[in-house]
C-alpha positions, 0 to 999 in steps of 0.5 A: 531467519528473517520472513520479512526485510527492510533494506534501502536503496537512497531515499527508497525503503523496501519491504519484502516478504520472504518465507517461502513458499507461500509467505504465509501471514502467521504470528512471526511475520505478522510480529516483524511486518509490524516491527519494520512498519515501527521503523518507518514510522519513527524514521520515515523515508521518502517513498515505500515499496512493498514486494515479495519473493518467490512464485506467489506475493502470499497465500494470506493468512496461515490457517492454523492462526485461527484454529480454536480462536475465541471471539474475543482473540479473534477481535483482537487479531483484527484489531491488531491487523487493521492497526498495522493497516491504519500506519501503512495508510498514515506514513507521510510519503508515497507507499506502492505495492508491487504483486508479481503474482497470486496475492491473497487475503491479508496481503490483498487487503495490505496492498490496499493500504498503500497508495498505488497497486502494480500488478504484473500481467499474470498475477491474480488477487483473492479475497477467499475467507468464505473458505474458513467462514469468515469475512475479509477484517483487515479492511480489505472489503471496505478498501475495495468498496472505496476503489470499485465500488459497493457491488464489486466488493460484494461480488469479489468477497461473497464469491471468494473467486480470483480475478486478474490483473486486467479485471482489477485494473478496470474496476480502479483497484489496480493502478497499473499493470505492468509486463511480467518480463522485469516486473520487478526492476519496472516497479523499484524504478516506479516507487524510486521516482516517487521517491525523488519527488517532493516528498512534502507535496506527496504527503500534502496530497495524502492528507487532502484525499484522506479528507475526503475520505474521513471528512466527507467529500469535496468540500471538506477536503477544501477546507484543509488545502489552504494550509496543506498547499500553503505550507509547502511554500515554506519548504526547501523543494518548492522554493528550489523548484519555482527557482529551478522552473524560473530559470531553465524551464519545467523539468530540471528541479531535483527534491531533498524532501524538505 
């Protein structure tokens, strides 16, 4: 039986962990995560959202995956990881990660993959590796650094402590918190509508962020918007929107993503 589905609903593609109780990220479920995320790699959507069934989004990384663990399969485990990562991050359309409760280690740090984090009033994130003796490796300390800041990443990794929703919203880790009643059908609705966007526009902003990130500031990323924004005037949605604009007003274009 599948620990993780891909299913579509119109331009949305979903992803959901299902291996109950805790959805454990151990060789099977590491093995179909990367397999789904080939899919949509090679067959890319318009919009990603990542959810999960059952009471908790993941207890993290199964344990037994480490136990008598070389330093060299150990390398190669994160490796293989952060690779998983890096293609979440690349993917040219919005990705939105939806945790409706606890959420720890590996699918903490794959949640800070995607564009966006919801999280529902209740839910709580953890980065505890301290517990086993190791440090977050799949990018979660680096991704935290990014959004909270240095400090913070340090204070949430060296203390291995859980923090609320409402605490990561503050520190710009979460995007939005959302009520725990109809989480769910909030964050599909949520990704759909990015989803329906102009699904080049989003993929243009993607890569003049990621500019700055890789590049080195503002400046850098400035360098890159002449072409990326001047690309999308070659696009079936701009031309269709300016047209739609011009002639009813703002908020009546629809996209196709091309």
């Amino acid at each position: 039986m599948s620990k993780v589905r891909l299913e579509h609903e119109g331009p949305l593609a979903v992803l959901t962990l299902d291996s109950p109780p805790l959805n454990l990220f151990e060789h099977e479920l590491i093995g179909e995560l990367i397999a789904h995320v080939d899919t949509l790699t090679a067959e890319p959507p318009r919009g990603l959202l990542v959810r999960a069934e059952g009471r908790v989004v993941s207890g993290g990384v199964d344990v037994h995956e480490f136990d008598g663990l070389t330093r060299e399969r150990g390398a190669e485990l994160w490796e293989r990881l952060l690779r998983l990562v890096h293609r979440v991050e690349e993917l040219p359309l919005p990705t939105v990660f939806a945790a409706h409760g606890l959420c720890l280690t590996a699918a903490f740090e794959f949640s800070l993959g995607c564009d966006l984090l919801l999280a529902a009033s209740s839910a709580r994130f953890g980065l505890v590796e301290t517990v086993v003796g190791l440090t977050p490796a799949m990018g979660g300390t680096q991704r935290l650094a990014e959004r909270a800041g240095p400090a913070r990443a340090r204070e949430f990794v060296m203390t291995g402590e859980l923090y609320d929703a409402a605490t990561l919203e503050r520190w710009n880790v979460v995007n939005r918190v959302l009520p725990d009643e109809g989480f769910d059908e909030a964050a599909r609705a949520f990704a759909r509508k990015l989803a329906e966007g102009p699904t080049r526009a989003h993929a243009a902003t993607k890569a003049i962020v990621r500019a700055i990130r890789e590049d080195g500031g503002a400046r850098a990323a400035d360098a890159r918007v002449p072409e990326l924004a001047g690309d999308l005037f070659a696009t079936e949605d701009l031309k269709g929107a300016v047209r739609s604009f011009l002639e009813q007003g703002p908020g009546h274009a629809t996209y196709e993503g091309r």
